[in-house]
C-alpha positions as CSV (number, residue, x, y, z in Angstrom):
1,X,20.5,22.2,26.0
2,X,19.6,23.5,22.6
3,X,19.7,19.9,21.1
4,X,17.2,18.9,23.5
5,X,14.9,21.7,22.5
6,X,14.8,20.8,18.8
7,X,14.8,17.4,19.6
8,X,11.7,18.0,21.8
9,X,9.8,20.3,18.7
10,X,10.3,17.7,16.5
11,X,9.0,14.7,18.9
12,X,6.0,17.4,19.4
13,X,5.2,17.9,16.0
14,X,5.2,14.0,15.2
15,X,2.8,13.6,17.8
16,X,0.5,16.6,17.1
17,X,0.3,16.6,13.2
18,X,-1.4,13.1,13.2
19,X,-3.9,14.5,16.0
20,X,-4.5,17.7,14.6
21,X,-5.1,15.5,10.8
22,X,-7.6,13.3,12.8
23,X,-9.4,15.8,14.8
24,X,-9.8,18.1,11.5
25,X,-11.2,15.1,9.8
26,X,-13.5,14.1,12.8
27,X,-14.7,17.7,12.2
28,X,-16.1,16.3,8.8
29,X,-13.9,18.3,7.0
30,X,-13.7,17.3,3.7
31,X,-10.9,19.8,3.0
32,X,-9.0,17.4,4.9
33,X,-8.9,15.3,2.0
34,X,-7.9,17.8,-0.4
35,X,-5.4,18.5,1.3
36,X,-4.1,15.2,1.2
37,X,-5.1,14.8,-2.5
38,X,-2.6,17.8,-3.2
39,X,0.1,16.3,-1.6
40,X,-0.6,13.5,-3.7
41,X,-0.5,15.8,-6.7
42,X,2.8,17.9,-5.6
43,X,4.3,14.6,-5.2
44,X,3.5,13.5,-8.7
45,X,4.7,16.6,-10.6
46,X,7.9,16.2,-8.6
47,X,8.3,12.6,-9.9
48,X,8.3,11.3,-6.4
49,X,6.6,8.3,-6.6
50,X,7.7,7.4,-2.6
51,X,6.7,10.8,-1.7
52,X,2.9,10.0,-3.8
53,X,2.9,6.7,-1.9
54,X,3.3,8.0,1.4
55,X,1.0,10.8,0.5
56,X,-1.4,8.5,-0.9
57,X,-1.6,6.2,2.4
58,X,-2.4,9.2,4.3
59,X,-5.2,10.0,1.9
60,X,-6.6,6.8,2.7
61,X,-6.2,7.1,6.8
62,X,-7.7,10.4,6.7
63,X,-10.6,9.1,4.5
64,X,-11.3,6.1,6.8
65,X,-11.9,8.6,10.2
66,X,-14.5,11.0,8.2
67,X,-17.4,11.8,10.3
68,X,-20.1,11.3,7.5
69,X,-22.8,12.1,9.6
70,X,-21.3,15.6,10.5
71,X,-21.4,16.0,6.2
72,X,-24.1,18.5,5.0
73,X,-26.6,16.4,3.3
74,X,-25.1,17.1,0.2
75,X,-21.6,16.2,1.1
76,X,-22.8,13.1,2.5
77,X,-24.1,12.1,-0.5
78,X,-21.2,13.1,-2.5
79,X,-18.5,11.5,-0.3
80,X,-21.1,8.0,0.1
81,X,-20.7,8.0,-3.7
82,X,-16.9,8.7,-4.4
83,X,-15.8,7.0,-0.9
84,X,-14.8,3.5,-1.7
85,X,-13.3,4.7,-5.4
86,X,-11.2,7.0,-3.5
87,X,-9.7,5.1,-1.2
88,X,-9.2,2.2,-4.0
89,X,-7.3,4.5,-6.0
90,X,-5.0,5.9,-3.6
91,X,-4.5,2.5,-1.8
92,X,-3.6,1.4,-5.6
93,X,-1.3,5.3,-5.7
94,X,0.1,3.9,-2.0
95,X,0.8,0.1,-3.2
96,X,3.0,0.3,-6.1
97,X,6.7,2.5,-6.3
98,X,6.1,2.2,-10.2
99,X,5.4,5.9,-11.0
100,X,3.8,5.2,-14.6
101,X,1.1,3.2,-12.6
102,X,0.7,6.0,-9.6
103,X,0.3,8.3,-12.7
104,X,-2.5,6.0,-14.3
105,X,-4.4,5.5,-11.3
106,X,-4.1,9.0,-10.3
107,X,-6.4,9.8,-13.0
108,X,-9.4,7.8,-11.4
109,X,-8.5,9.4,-8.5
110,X,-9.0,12.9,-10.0
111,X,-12.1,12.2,-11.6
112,X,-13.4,11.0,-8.1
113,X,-11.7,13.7,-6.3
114,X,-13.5,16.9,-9.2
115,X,-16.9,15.0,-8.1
116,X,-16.4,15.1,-4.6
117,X,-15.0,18.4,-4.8
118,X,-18.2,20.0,-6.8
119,X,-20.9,18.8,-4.3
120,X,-18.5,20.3,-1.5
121,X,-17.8,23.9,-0.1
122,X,-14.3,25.0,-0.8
123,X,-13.0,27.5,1.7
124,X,-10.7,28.6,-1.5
125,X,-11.0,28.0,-5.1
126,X,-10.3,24.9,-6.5
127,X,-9.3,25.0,-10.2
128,X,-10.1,21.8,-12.5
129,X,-7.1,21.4,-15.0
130,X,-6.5,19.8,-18.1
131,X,-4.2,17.7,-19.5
132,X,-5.1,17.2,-23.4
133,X,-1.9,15.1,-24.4
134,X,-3.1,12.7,-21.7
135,X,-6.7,13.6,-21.7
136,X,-6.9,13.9,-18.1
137,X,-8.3,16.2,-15.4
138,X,-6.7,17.0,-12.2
139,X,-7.6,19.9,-9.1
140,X,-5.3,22.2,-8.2
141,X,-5.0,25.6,-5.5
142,X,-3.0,27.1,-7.8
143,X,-3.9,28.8,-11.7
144,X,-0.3,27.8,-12.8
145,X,-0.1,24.7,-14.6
146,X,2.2,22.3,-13.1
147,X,1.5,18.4,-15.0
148,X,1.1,15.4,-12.5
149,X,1.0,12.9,-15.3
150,X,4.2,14.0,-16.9
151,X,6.0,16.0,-14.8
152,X,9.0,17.8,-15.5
153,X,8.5,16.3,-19.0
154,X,5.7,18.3,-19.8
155,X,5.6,20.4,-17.0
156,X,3.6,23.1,-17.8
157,X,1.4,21.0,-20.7
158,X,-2.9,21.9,-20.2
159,X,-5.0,24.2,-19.0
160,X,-7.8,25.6,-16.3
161,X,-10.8,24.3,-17.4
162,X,-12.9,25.3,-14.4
163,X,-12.8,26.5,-10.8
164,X,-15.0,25.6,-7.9
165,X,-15.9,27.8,-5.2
């Protein structure tokens, strides 16, 4: 009996996760997208690179289903902007298993992402970091510096160079 309880919370989650992803996003939540962009992010510092695909194809779902028109007018011009650049790069982050070319086009992605995120309303702080061995920005919940673009390698290499509220 207990198997077929966990087996039953697991089936549930599977189900509900992708709803609860796609009604947030109908919302015209753009946090929705950070979100995903983190995971992207976690998955990179972690050296993951089929974790960053994976993470990186949901990016691009969630990105696809955003309301626009339910966007503040600033929003919508932000996302209009950064839309097709985003999903390019982390269909590119979602294509490849190569984790030197995840890493390279993760920086496009960030750039994209930083832009998006300053025209936006962040229900927490969003901190812009630095990376000045690869001259790279990334965003990040967090004030500890944890490197996507070298990982364990360089783990704690940059700095926070700004936050957005």
């Amino acid at each position: 009996m207990k198997k077929y309880s966990v087996l039953f919370t697991l089936i549930a989650a599977f189900i509900l996760v992708p709803v609860l992803a796609f009604s947030q996003a109908q919302g015209g939540s753009l946090s929705s997208l950070l979100a995903k962009y983190y995971a992207v992010k976690d998955a990179l510092v972690a050296s993951d690179a089929a974790r960053a695909g994976k993470a990186a194809a949901e990016f691009v779902a969630t990105a696809k289903i955003i309301d626009v028109k339910s966007l503040t007018a600033p929003e919508q011009n932000a996302y209009n902007a950064v839309q097709a650049k985003l999903v390019a790069d982390a269909a590119a982050i979602a294509g490849t298993k190569d984790l030197a070319k995840q890493r390279t086009s993760f920086q496009s992605f960030s750039d994209n992402m930083i832009t998006l995120s300053k025209a936006t309303k962040a229900t927490a702080p969003v901190y812009v970091d630095y990376c000045p061995m690869k001259k790279a920005s990334w965003l990040s919940s967090d004030q500890v510096i944890k490197n996507p673009y070298f990982g364990s390698t360089m783990l704690n290499c940059g700095q926070v160079t700004d936050t957005i509220r």
